[in-house]
N, C-alpha and C positions, 0 to 999 in steps of 0.2 A: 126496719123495712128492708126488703131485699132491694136490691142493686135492681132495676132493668137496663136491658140495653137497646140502644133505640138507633136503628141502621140509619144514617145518615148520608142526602142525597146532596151529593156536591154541588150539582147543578141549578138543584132548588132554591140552593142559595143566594143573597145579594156580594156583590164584587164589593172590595175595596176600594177608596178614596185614594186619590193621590192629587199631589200638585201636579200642574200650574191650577187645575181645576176645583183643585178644593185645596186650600193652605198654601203657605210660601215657602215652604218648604219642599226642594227637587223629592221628584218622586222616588228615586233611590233610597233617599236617607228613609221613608216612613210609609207605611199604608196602612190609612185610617178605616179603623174597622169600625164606620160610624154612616149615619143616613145624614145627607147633606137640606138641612131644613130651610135653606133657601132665604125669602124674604120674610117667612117668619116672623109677625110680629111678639116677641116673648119676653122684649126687658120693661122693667117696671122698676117705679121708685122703691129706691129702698127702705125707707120708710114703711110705706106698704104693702111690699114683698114679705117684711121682716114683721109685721103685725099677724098678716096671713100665715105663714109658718110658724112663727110661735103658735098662733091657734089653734092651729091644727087643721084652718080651711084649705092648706094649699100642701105640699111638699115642696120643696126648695129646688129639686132638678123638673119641676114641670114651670118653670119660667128661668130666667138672666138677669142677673144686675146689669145695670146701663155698664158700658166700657169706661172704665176710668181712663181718660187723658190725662197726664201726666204734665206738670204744669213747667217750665226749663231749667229752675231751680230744681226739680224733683228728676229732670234727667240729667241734669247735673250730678247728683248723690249715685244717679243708676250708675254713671259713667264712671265712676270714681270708685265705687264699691265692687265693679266687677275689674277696674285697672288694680284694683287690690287685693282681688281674692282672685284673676284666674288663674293663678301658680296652684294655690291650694286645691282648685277645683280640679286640674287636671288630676292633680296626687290622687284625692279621692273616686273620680271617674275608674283611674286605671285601676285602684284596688279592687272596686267593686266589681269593675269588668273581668280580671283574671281571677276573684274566686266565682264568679259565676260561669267563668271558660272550665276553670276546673273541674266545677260541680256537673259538668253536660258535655265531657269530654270533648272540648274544646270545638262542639256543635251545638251550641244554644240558639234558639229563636227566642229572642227577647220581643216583649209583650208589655207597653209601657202603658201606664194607668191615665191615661190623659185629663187634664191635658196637663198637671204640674210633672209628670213622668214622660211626657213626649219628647222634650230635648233633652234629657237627662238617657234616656233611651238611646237619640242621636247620638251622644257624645261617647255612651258605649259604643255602640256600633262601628262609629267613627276610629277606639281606640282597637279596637280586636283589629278591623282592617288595617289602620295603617301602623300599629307597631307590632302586633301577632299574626299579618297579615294572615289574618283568620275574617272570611268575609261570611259576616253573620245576618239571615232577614231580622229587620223591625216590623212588629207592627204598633196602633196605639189603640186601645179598646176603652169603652166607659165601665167606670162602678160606681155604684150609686149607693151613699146612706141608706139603709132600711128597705134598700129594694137587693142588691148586691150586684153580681157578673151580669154582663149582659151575655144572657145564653148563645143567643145568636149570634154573636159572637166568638163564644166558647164552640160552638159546633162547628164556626168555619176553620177555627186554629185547628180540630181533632180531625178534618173533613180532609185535613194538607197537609198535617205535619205529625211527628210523633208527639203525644202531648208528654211524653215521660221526659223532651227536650225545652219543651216549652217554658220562659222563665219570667215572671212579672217582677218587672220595674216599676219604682216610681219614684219622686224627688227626695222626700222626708220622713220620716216623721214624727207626728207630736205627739199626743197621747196615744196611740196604738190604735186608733177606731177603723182606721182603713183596712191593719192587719185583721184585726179580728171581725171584720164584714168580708175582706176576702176568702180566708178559713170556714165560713161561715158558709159563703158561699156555692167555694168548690166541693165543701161536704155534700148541699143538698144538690150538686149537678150531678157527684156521682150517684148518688140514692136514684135522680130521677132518668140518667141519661145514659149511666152504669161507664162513666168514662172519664176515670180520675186524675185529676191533674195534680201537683204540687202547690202548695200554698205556702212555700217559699221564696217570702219576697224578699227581694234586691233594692237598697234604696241609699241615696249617695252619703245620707247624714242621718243619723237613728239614734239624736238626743233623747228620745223619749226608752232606749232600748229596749226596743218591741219586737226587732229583726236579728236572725245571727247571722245575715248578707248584708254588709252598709262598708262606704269606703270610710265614715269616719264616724263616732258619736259625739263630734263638738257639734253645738248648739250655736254655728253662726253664720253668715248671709250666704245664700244663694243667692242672687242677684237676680235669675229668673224667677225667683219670687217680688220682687220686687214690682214686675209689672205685672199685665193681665195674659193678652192676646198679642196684644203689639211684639211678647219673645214669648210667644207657643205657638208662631205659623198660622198670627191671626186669625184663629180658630175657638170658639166660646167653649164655656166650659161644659160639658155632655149636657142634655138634654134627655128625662123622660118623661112623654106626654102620654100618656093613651089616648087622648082626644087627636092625636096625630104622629103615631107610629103603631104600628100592627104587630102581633106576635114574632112574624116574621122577618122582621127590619130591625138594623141595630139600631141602638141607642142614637139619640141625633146630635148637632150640634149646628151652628153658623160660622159661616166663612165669611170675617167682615173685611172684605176686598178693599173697604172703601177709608179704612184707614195703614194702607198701604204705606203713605208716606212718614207714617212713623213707627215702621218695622221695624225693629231690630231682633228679631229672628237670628237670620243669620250669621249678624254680629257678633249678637252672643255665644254662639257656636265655634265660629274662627277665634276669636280673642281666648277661648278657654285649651282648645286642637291644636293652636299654636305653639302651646307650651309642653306639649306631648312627648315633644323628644330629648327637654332637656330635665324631664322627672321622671324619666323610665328609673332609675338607680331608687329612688324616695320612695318608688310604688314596687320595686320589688323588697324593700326595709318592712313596707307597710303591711303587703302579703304576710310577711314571715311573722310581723306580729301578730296578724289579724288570725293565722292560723295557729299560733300557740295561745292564745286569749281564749277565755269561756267565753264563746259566743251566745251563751243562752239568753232568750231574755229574761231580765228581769222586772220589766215593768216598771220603773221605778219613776216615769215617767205619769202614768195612771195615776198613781198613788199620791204624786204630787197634786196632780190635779182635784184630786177628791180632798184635798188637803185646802185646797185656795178655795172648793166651793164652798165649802163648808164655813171656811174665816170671812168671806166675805158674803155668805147667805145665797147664794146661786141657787135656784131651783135644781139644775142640771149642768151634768159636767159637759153637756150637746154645748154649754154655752161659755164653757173657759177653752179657749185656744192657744197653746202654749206653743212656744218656739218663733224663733224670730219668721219664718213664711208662716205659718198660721197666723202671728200676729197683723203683720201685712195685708192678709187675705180680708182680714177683718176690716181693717181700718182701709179697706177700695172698696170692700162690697156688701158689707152690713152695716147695723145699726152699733157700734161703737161705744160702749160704759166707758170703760175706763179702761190705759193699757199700765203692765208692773214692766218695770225695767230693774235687771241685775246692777248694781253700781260698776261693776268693773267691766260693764259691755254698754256703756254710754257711747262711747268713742265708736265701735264698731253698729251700732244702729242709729244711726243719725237719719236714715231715712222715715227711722219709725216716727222719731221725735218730730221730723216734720212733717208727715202726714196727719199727725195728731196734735199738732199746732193749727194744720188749714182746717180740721175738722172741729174743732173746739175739746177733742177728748184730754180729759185731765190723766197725768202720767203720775204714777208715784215709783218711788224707788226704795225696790225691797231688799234688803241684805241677805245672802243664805238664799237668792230665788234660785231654784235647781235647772232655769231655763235664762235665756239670754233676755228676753220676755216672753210676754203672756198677755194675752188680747181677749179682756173680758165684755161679750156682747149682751147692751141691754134689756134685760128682762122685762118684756113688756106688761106679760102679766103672769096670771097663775099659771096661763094653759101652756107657758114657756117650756116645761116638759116633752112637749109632743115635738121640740124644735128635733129635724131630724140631718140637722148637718154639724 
């Protein structure tokens, strides 16, 4: 199919989101390139939820799992796991930030995949400004399982900016499904919109090695995976309805204002920027490596998972979630089989083992698991195939 190209009317377009009005997060750090769905009634038990999706009745971004609150034992483990890891995080923040400064001649518009990519985006942003004092825009856009970019989106980035600078962020990841919906993606915006973007994404941890842009590919806690909305600027995770969003509207989402009092947003922000200036040395070690390393992928992260589906009889690999935040995501907002833990990363996911203690999910522990764990969701029935997250 030839390329069209299709003139694009600035004006036509919906504005960006910002705080105080949408998210808790200052409107400096992010503009969400998203339709604010307001009151919204969208979450459903998950039980429910997870019946209809596997079925095939629903898709997974046209509703929300309830918000999991997190019980003070379990912000305890938060609190604790991010006093332990934000040295780390910093290290890998800056990597990823200076090869992505590099790659965009140290003018990138970063492009964060929300919302597990919204403060991981921040904390770029944050490191280019205050140690490259290179002051770079954020924004954070939706993509979606089996739907992919939200165009309207894509056409506000090309309407404002070069897209040849434009760079997508996101936190992790675990078997490659993001990258290869993203790729997928921007191929058919160029076919349909004749205005090609890079499908080279940035992402702070790429255990599953699916990205040749990641600050590290060890396989252990981001802490903002840990929770939901309470550390992504109280913001659910994208929303696409067509019963209530138009061709012309981005992707949606809710602002849950109303559990404000137990943000930690911010927190997680400072405590990781804090550490910024005393790993500048670690993140220029880590560049030099990261730039002498085959960064190709290899996939090897795929592979394993077609490996676990197959030993434990899974219909779909839609339904093994590998990596210690996928693991997580599973055991807040789906229906839960069973999670594998590596023996030698007990000690390092103590969160997982107790969310799968309050849950009743049985853990086993695999020798040789090529991931820190893996959070296999159950199959409810044949039509588990059609699960499209």
């Amino acid at each position: 199919m030839e390329p069209r190209t299709v003139t694009i009317d600035a004006a036509a377009l919906p504005e960006p989101l910002t705080g105080p009005d949408f998210g808790s997060y200052d409107a400096s750090e992010v503009r969400w390139l998203l339709t604010d769905l307001g009151d919204t009634r969208l979450e459903a038990d998950a039980s429910e939820r997870e019946a209809a999706i596997q079925s095939g009745r629903a898709h997974y971004a046209e509703s929300l799992p309830i918000e999991y609150l997190p019980s003070p034992e379990y912000e305890a483990l938060y609190r604790d796991a991010l006093a332990r890891s934000s040295r780390r995080l910093a290290v890998a923040v800056g990597v990823v930030t200076d090869l992505v400064l590099a790659s965009r001649a140290n003018r990138p518009v970063l492009v964060s995949l929300a919302r597990a990519g919204t403060p991981i985006g921040i904390l770029m942003r944050r490191w280019a400004k205050e140690v490259r004092g290179i002051d770079v825009p954020h924004y954070t856009m939706s993509i979606v399982r089996g739907v992919g970019v939200d165009g309207t989106a894509l056409r506000y980035l090309a309407a404002h900016h070069d897209p040849e600078q434009i760079a997508f962020v996101d936190g992790w990841t675990g078997k490659g499904a993001i990258a290869r919906e993203l790729t997928a993606a921007l191929e058919l915006f160029a076919e349909t919109d004749g205005i090609r973007f890079s499908d080279e994404l940035a992402v702070l941890a790429d255990p599953g090695h699916c990205v040749p842009v990641y600050g590290t590919r060890d396989d252990y806690l981001i802490p903002s995976a840990c929770l939901n909305s309470t550390v992504s600027g109280l913001v659910s995770r994208t929303v696409y309805n067509r019963e209530l969003l138009s061709d012309d509207q981005f992707h949606g989402a809710k602002f849950y204002r109303e559990l404000s009092s137990h943000d930690v947003s911010g927190a997680f922000l400072d405590a990781v920027s804090s550490r910024f200036a005393e790993v500048v040395d670690d993140v220029a070690a880590g560049v030099e490596e990261a730039s002498a390393a085959d960064r190709e992928p290899s996939w090897i992260g795929w592979e394993a998972v077609e490996r676990i589906r197959e030993q434990y009889d899974i219909p779909t690999v839609n339904l093994v979630k590998p990596g210690v935040g996928e693991t997580t995501r599973v055991l807040l907002r789906r229906v839960p089989w069973k999670v594998l833990v590596s023996p030698d990363a007990l000690d390092d996911v103590a969160h997982v083992l107790l969310l799968a203690e309050q849950r009743g999910v049985p853990v086993e522990v695999v020798p040789g698991l090529p991931y820190s764990c893996v959070g296999l969701i159950n199959p409810l029935s044949d039509a588990a195939a059609g699960d499209a997250q």
